[in-house]
TORLOKE-449949 format. One record per residue (C-alpha): residue in three letters; y, z, x. Coordinates in steps of 0.25 Angstrom, whole numbers, plus 5000, padded with zeros to 4 digits. Layout:
N
ALAYZX...
// end
This chain:
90
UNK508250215177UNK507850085172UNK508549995162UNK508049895154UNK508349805142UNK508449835128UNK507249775122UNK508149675114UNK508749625125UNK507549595132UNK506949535122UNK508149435118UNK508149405133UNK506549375131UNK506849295118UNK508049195125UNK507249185136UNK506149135126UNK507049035119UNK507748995131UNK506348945137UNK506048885123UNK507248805123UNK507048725136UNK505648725134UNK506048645121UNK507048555128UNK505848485134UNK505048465122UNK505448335114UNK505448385099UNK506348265093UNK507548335085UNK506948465085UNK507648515098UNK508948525094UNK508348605082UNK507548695091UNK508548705102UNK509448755091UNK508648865085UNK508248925098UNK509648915103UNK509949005088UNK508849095092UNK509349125107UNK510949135100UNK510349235090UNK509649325100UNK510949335109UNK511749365096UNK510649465091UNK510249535105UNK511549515115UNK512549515106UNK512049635097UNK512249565084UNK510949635079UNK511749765079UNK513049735072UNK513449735059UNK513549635048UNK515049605053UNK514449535066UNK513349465058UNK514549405050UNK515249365061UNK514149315070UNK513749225057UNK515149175056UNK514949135071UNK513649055067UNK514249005057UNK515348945065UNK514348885074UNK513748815063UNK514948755058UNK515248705073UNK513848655075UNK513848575061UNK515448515062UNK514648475074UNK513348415071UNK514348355059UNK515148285069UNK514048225078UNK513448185066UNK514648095060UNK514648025074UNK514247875073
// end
């Protein structure tokens, strides 16, 4: 008996592989203010896969999905009081 992967799994592995490939082939590329933008954005994708595929979020119920928001959202604030503050600096 042989096992093998779920196709899920074997496909977000595929797909993190992907981006993990895109984001150091990107660090390379000069693209002015663009790379933090891009760097961000696939960094979102990879963090949604894992949250979707690993941590089974696609299967759970609407509680989860408030929960997991209020994380995000928490995020969010952290990362703007932060940007907010680096900003202010002279």
């Amino acid at each position: 008996m042989h096992w093998r992967p779920p196709p899920a799994l074997l496909g977000a592995w595929l797909a993190l592989l992907a981006l993990l490939t895109l984001t150091v082939t990107l660090a390379y590329v000069p693209l002015g203010n663009f790379n933090s933008i891009i760097a961000l954005t696939i960094a979102a994708t990879k963090a949604t896969i894992v949250a979707a595929v690993f941590m089974e979020l696609r299967h759970r119920g609407a509680r989860t999905y408030v929960f997991a928001g209020a994380g995000v959202f928490w995020l969010g604030i952290l990362l703007w009081l932060g940007m907010m503050d680096f900003l202010t600096r002279t």
